[in-house]
Biotite code that builds the C-alpha atoms (Angstrom):
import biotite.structure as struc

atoms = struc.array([
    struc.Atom([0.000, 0.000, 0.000], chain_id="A", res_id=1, res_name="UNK", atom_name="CA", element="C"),
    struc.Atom([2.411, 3.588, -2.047], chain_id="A", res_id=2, res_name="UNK", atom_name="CA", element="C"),
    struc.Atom([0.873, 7.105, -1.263], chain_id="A", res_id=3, res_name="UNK", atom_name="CA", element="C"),
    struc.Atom([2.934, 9.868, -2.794], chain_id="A", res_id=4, res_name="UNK", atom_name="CA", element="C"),
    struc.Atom([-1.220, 18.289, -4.503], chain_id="A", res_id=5, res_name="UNK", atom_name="CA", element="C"),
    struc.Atom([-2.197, 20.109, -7.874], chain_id="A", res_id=6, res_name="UNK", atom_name="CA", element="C"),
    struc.Atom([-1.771, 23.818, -8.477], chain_id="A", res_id=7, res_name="UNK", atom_name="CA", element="C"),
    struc.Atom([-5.230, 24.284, -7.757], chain_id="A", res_id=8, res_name="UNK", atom_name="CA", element="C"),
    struc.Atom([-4.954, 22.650, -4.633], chain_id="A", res_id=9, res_name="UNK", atom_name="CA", element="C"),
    struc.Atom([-2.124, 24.540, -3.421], chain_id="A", res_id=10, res_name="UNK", atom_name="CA", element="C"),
    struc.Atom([-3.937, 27.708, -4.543], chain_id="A", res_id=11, res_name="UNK", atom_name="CA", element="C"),
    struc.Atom([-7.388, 26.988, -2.746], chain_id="A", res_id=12, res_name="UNK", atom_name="CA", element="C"),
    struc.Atom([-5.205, 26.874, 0.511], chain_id="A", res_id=13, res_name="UNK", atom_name="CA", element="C"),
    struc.Atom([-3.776, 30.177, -0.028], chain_id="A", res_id=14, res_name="UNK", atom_name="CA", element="C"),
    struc.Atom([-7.353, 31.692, -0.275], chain_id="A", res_id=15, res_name="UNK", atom_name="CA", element="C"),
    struc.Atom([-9.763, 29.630, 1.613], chain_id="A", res_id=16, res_name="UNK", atom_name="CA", element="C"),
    struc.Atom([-9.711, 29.951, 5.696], chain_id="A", res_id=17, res_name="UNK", atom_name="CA", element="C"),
    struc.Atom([-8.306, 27.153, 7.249], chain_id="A", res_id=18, res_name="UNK", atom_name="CA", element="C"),
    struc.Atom([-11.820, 26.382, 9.004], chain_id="A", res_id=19, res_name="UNK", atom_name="CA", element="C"),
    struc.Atom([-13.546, 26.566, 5.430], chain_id="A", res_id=20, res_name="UNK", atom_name="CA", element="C"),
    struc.Atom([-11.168, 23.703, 4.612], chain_id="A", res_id=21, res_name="UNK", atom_name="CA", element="C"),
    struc.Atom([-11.231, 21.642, 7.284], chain_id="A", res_id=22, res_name="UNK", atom_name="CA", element="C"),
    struc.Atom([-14.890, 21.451, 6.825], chain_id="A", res_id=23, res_name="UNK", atom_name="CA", element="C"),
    struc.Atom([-15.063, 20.945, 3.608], chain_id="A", res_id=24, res_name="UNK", atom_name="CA", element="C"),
    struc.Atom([-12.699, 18.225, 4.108], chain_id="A", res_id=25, res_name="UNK", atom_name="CA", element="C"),
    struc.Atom([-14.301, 16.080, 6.558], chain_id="A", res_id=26, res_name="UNK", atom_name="CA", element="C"),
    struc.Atom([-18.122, 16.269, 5.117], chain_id="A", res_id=27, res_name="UNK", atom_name="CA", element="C"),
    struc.Atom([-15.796, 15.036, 1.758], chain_id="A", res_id=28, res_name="UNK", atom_name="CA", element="C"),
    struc.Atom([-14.478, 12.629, 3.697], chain_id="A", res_id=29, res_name="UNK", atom_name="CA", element="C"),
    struc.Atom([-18.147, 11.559, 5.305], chain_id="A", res_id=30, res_name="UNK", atom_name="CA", element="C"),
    struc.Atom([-19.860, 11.473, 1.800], chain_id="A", res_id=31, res_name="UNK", atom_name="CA", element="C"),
    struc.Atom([-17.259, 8.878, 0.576], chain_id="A", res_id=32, res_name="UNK", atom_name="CA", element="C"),
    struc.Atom([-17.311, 6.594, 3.960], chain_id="A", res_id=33, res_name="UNK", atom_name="CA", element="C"),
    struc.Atom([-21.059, 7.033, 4.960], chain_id="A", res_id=34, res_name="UNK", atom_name="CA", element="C"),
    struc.Atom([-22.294, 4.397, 2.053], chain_id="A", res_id=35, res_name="UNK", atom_name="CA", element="C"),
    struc.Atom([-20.012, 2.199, 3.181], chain_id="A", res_id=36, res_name="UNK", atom_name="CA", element="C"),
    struc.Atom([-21.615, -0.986, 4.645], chain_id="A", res_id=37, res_name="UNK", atom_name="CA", element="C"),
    struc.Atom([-19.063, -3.631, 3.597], chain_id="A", res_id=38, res_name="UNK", atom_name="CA", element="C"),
    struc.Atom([-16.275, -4.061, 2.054], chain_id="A", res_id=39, res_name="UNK", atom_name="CA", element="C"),
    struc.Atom([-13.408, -6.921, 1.504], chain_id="A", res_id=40, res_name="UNK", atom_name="CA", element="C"),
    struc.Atom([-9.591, -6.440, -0.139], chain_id="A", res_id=41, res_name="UNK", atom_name="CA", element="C"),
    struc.Atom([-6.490, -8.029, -1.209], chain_id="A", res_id=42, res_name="UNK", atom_name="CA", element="C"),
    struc.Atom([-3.998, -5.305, 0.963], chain_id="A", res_id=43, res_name="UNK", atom_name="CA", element="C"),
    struc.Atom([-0.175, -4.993, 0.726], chain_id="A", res_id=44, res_name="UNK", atom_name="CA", element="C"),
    struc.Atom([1.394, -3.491, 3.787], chain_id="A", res_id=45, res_name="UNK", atom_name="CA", element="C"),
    struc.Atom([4.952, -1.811, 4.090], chain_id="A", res_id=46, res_name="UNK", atom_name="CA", element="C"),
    struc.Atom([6.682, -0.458, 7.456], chain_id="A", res_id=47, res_name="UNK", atom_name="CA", element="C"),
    struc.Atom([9.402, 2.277, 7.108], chain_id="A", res_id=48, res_name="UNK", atom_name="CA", element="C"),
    struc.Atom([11.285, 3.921, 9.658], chain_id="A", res_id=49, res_name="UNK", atom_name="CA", element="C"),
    struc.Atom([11.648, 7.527, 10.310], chain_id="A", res_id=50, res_name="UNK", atom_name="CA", element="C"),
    struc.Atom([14.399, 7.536, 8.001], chain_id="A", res_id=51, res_name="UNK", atom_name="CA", element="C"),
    struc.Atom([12.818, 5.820, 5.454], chain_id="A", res_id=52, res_name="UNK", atom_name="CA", element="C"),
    struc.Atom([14.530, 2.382, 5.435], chain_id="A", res_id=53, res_name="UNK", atom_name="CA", element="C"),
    struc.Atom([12.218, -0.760, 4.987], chain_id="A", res_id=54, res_name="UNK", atom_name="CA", element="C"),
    struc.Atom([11.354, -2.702, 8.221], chain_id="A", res_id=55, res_name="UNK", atom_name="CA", element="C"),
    struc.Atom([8.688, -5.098, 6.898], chain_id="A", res_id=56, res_name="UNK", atom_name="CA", element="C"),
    struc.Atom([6.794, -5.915, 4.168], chain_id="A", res_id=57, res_name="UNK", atom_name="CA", element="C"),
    struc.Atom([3.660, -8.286, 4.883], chain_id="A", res_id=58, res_name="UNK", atom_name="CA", element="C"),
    struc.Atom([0.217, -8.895, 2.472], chain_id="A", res_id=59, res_name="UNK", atom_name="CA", element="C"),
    struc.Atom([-3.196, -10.646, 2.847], chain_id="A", res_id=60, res_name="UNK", atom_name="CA", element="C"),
    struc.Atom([-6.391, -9.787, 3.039], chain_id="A", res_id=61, res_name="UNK", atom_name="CA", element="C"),
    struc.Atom([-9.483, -7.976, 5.185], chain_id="A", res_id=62, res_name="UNK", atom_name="CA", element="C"),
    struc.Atom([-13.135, -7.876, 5.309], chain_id="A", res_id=63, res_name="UNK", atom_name="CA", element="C"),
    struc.Atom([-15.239, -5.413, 7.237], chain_id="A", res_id=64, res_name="UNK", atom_name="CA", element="C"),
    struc.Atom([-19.074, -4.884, 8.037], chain_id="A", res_id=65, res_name="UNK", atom_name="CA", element="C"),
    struc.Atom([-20.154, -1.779, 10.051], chain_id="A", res_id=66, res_name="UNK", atom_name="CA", element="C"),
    struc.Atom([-20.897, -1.058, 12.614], chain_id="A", res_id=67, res_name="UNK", atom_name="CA", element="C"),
    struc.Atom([-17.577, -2.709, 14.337], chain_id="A", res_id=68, res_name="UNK", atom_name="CA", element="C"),
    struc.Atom([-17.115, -5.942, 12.863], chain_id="A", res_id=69, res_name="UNK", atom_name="CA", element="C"),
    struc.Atom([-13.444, -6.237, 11.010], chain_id="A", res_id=70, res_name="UNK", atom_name="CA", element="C"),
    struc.Atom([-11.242, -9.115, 10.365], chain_id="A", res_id=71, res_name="UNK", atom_name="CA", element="C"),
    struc.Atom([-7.781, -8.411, 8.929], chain_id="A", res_id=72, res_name="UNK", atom_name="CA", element="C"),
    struc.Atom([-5.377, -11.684, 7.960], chain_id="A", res_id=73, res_name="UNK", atom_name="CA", element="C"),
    struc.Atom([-1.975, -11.056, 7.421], chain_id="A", res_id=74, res_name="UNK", atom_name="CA", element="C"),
    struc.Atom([-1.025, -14.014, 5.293], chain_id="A", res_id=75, res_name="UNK", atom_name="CA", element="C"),
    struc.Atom([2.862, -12.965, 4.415], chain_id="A", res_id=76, res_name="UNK", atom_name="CA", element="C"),
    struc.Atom([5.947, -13.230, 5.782], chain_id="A", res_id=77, res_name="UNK", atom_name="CA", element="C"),
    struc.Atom([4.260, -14.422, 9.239], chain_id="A", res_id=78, res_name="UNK", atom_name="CA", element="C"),
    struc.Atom([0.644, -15.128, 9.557], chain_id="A", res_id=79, res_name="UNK", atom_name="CA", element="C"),
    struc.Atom([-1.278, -12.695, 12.557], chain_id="A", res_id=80, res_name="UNK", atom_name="CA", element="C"),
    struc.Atom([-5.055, -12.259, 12.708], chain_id="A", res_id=81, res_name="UNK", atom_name="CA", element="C"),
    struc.Atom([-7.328, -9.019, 13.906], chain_id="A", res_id=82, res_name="UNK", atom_name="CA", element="C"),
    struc.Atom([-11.169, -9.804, 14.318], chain_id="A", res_id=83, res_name="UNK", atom_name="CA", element="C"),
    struc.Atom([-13.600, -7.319, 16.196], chain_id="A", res_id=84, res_name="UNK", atom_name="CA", element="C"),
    struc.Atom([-17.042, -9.225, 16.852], chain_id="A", res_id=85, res_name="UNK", atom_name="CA", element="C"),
    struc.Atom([-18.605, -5.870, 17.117], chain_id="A", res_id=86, res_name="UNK", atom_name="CA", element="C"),
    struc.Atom([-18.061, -6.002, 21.260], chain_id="A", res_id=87, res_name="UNK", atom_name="CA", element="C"),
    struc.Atom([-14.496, -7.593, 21.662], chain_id="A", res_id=88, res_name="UNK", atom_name="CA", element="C"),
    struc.Atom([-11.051, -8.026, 19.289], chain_id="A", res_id=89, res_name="UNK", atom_name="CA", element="C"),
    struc.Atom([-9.242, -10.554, 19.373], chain_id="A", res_id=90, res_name="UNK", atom_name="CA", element="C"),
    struc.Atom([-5.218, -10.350, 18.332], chain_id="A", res_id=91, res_name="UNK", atom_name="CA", element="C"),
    struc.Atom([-4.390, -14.117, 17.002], chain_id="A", res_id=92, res_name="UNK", atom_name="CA", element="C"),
    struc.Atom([-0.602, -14.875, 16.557], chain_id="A", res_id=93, res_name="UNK", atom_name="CA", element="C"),
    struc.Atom([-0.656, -18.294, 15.552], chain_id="A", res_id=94, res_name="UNK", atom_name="CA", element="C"),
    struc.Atom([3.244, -18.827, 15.578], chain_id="A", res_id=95, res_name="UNK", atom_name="CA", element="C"),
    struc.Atom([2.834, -17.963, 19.345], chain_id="A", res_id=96, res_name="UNK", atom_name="CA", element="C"),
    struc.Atom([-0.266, -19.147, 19.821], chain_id="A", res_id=97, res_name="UNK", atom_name="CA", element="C"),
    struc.Atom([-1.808, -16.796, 21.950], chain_id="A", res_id=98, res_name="UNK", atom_name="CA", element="C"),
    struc.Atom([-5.006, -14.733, 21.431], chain_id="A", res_id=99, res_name="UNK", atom_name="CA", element="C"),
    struc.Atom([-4.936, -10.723, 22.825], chain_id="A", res_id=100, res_name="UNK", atom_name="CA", element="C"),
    struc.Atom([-8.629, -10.008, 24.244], chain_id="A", res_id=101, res_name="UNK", atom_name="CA", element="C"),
    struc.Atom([-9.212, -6.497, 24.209], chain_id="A", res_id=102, res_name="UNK", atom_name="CA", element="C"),
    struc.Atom([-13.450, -4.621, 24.459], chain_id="A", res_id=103, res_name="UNK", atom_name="CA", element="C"),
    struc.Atom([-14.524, -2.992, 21.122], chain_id="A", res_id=104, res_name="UNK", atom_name="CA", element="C"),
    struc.Atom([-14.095, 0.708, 23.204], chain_id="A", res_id=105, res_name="UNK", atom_name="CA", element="C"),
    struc.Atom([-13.327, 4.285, 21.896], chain_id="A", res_id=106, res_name="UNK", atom_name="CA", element="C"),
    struc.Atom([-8.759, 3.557, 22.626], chain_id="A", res_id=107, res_name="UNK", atom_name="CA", element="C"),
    struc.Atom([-9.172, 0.491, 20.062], chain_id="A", res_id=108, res_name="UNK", atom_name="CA", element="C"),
    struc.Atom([-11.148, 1.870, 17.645], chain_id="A", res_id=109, res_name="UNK", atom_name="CA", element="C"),
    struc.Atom([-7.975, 4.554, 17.168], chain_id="A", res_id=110, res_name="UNK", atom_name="CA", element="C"),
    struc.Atom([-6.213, 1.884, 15.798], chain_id="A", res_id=111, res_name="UNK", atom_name="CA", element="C"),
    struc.Atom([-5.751, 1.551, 12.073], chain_id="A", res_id=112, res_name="UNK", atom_name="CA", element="C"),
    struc.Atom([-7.455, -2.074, 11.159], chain_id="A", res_id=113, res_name="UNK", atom_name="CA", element="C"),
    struc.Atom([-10.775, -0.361, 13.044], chain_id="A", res_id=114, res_name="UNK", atom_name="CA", element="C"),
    struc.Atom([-11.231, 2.863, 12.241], chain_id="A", res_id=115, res_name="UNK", atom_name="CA", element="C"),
    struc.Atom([-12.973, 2.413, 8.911], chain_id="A", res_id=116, res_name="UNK", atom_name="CA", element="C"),
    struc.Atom([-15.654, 0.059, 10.834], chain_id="A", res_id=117, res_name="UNK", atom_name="CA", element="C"),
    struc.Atom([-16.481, 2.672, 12.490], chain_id="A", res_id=118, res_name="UNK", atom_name="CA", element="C"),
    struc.Atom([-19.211, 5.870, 12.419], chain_id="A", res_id=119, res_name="UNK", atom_name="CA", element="C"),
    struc.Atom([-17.875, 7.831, 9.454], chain_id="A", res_id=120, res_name="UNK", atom_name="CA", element="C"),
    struc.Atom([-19.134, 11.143, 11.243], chain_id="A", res_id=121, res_name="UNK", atom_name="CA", element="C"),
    struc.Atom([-17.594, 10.040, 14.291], chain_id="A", res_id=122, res_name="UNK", atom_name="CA", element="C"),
    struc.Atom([-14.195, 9.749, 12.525], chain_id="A", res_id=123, res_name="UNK", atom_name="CA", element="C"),
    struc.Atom([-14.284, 13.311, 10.972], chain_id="A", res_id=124, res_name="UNK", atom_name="CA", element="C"),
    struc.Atom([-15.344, 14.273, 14.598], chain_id="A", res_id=125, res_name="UNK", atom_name="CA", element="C"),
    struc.Atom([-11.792, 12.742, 16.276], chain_id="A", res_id=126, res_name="UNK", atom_name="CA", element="C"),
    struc.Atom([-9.894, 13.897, 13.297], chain_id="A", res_id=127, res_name="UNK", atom_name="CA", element="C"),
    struc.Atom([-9.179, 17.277, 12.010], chain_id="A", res_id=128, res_name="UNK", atom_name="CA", element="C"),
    struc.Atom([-9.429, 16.261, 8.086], chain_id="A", res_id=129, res_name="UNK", atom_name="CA", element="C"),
    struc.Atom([-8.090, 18.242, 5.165], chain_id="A", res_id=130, res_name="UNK", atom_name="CA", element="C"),
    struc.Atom([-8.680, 17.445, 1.709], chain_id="A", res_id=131, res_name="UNK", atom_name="CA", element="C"),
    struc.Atom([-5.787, 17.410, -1.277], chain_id="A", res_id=132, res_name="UNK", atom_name="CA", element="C"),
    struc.Atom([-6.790, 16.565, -4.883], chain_id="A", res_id=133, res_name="UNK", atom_name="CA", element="C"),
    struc.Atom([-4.493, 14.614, -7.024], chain_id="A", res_id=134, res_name="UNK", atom_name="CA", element="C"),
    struc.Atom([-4.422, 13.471, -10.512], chain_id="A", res_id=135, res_name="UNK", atom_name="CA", element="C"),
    struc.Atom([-7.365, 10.907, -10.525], chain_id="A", res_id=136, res_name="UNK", atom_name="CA", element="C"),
    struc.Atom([-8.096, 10.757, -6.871], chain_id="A", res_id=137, res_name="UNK", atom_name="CA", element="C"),
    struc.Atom([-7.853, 12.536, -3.549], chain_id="A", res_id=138, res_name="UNK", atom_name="CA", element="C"),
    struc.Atom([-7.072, 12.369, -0.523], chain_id="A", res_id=139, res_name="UNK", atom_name="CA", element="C"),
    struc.Atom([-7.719, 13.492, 3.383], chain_id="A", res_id=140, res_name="UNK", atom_name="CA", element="C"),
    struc.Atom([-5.205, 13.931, 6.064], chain_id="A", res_id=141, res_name="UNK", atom_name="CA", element="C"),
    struc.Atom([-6.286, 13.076, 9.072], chain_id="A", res_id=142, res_name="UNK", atom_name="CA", element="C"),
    struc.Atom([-4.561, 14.587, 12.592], chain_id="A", res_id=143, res_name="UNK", atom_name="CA", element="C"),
    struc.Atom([-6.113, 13.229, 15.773], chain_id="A", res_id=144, res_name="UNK", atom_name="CA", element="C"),
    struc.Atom([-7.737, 15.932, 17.880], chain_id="A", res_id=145, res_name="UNK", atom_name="CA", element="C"),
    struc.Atom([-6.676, 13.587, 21.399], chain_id="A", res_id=146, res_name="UNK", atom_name="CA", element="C"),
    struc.Atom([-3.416, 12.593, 22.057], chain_id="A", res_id=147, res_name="UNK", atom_name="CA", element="C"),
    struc.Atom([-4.392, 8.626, 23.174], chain_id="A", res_id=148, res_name="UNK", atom_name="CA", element="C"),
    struc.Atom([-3.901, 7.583, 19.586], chain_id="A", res_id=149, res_name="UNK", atom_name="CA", element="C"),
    struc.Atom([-1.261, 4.746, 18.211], chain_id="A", res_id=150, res_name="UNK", atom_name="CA", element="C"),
    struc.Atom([-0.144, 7.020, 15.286], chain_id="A", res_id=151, res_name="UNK", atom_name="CA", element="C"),
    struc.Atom([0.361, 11.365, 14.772], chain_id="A", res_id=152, res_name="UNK", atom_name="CA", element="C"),
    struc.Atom([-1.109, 11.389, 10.902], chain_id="A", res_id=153, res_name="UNK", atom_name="CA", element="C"),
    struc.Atom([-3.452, 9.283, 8.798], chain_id="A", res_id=154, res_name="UNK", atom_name="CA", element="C"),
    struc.Atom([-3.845, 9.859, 5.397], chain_id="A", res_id=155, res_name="UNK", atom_name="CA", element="C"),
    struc.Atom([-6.659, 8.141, 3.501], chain_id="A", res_id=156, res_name="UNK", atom_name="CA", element="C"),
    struc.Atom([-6.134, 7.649, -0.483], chain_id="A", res_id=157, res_name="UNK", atom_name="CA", element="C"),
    struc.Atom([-9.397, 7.519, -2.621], chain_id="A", res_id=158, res_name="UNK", atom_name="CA", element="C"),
    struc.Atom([-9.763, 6.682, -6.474], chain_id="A", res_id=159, res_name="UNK", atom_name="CA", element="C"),
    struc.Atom([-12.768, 7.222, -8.532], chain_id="A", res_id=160, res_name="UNK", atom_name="CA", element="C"),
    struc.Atom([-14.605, 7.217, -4.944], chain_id="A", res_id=161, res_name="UNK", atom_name="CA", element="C"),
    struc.Atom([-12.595, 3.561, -3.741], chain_id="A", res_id=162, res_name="UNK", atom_name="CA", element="C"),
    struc.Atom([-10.580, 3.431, -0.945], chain_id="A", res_id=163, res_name="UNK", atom_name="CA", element="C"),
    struc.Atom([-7.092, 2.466, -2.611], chain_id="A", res_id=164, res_name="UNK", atom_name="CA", element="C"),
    struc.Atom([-4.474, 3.396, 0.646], chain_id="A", res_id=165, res_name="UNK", atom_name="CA", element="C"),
    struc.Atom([-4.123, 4.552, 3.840], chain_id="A", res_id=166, res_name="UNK", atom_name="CA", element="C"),
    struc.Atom([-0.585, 5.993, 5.316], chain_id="A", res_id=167, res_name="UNK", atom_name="CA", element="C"),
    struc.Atom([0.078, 6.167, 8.983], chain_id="A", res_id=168, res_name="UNK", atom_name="CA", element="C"),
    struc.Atom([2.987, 8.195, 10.894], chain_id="A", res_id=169, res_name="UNK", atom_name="CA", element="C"),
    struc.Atom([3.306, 7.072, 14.948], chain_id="A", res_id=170, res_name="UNK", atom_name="CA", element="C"),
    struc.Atom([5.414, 9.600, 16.804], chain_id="A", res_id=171, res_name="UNK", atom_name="CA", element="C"),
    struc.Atom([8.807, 7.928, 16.112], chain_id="A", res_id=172, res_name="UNK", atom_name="CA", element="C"),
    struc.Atom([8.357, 8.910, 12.399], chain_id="A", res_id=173, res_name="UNK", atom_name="CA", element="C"),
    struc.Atom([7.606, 5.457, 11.500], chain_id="A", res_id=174, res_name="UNK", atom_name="CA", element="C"),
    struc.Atom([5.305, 4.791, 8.657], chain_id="A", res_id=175, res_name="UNK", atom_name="CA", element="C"),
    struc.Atom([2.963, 2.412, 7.758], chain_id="A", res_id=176, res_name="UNK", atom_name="CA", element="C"),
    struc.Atom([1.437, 2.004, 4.039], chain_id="A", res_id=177, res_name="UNK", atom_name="CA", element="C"),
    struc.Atom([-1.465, 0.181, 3.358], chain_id="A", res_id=178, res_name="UNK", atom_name="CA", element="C"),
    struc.Atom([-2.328, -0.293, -0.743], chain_id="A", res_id=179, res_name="UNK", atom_name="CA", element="C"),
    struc.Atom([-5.961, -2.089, -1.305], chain_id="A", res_id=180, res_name="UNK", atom_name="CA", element="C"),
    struc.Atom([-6.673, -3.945, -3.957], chain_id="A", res_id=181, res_name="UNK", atom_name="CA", element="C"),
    struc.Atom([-9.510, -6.130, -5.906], chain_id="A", res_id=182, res_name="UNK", atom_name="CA", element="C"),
    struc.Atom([-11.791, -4.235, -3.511], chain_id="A", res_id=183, res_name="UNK", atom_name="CA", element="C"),
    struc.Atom([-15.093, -5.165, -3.312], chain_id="A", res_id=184, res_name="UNK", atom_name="CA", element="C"),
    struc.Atom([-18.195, -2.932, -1.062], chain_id="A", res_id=185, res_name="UNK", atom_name="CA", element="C"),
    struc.Atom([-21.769, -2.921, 0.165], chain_id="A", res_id=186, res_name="UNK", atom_name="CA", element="C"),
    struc.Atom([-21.599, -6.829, -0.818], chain_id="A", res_id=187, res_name="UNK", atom_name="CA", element="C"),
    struc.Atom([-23.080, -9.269, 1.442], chain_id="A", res_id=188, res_name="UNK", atom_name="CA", element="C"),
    struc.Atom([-20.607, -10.921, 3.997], chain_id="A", res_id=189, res_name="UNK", atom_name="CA", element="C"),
    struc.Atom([-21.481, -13.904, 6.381], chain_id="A", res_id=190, res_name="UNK", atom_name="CA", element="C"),
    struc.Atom([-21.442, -12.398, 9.932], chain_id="A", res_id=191, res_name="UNK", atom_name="CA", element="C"),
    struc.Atom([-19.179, -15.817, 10.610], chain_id="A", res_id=192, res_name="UNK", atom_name="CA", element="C"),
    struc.Atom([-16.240, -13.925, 8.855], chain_id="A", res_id=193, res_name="UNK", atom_name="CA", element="C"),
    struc.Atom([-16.276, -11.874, 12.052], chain_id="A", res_id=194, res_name="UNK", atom_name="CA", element="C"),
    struc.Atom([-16.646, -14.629, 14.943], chain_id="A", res_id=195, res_name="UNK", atom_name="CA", element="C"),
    struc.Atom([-13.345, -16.045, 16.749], chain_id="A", res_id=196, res_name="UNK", atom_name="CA", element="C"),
    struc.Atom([-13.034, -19.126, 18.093], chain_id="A", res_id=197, res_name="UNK", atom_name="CA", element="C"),
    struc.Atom([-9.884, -19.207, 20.467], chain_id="A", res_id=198, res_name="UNK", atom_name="CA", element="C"),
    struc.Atom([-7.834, -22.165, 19.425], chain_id="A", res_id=199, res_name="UNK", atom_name="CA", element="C"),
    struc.Atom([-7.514, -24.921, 21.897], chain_id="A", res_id=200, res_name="UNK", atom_name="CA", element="C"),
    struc.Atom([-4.383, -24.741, 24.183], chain_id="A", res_id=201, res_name="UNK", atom_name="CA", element="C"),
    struc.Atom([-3.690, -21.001, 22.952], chain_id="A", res_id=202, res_name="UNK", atom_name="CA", element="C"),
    struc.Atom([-2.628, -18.555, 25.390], chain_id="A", res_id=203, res_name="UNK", atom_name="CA", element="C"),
    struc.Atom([-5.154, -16.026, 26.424], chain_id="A", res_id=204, res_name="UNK", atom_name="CA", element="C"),
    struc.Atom([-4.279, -12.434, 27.853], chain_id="A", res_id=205, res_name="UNK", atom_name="CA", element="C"),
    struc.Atom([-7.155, -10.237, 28.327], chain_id="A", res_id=206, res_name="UNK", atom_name="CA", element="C"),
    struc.Atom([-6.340, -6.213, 28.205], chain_id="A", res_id=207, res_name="UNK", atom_name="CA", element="C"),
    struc.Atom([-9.142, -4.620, 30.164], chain_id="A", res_id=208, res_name="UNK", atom_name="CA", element="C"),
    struc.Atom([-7.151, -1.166, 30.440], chain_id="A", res_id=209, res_name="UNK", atom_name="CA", element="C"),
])
């Protein structure tokens, strides 16, 4: 997942009140994630480090059903599971096998495999948003307005309306980028997708901070 500003762009921010644009920005943002019921992708994920060298590289796949049901499967170089039931997510490290129990609350939902499951108004809400057009698509940065986040910057990456990347910065300057593809939405998914069943003789650690 690689996410690299017109003229125009640049030139509406030299006129328009930062307000104006933040606005306009997140009820952009809202109007593209508000249909959103479903959707299911192919995803290739790369981790850089604040200077830019390559930490990991890792693909597979993820399906997600609002409100708060996700299940993200890393398939490559190591496999690792993420599945919210809509109430609880469960962390599944097969290699280790042990499960991480954590409640479906507003801390987890900051994280990056949840956010899109959630309230699209409620997202613009947490996030100041601004808006940059680019060739064929645009996109939205996103800068969380409280400080109990996992990451400093998200930036979302649309095409002809589709979701094709998301980019996150944590406060070390490390970067994660997220490229979607053969994405499919608003498609029915079995609500099965979304149910974990913890693996006999797996280690189980609840977080309930």
């Amino acid at each position: 997942m690689s996410v690299k500003k017109t003229l125009t762009a640049l030139a509406l921010t030299l006129v328009m009140p930062v307000a104006a644009l933040a606005s306009e920005g997140a009820d952009r943002l809202t109007s593209l994630l508000e249909p959103l019921e479903t959707l299911e992708a192919r995803f290739e994920q790369l981790i850089l480090d604040g200077s830019g060298e390559r930490l990991q590289q890792a693909n597979g796949q993820m399906w997600l059903s609002r409100p708060g049901k996700f299940r993200w499967e890393v398939a490559a170089p190591y496999q690792q599971e993420v599945i919210s039931d809509g109430s609880e997510v469960y962390l599944y490290d097969p290699d280790l096998e042990q499960v991480t129990v954590q409640a479906l609350d507003q801390r987890v939902t900051h994280t990056p495999a949840l956010l899109l499951s959630g309230s699209a108004r409620e997202l613009t809400e947490s996030y100041e948003v601004t808006r940059h057009q680019e060739g064929g698509g645009e996109s939205f940065r996103l800068v969380p307005r409280s400080p109990d986040t996992l990451f400093e910057e998200l930036q979302m990456t649309f095409r002809g309306e589709q979701l094709a990347a998301l980019q996150m910065i944590d406060s070390t300057g490390q970067e994660t980028v997220i490229e979607f593809s053969d994405v499919r939405t608003n498609h029915a998914i079995d609500d099965r997708r979304f149910a974990f069943q913890i693996p006999d003789g797996a280690d189980v650690i609840r977080d309930t901070h």
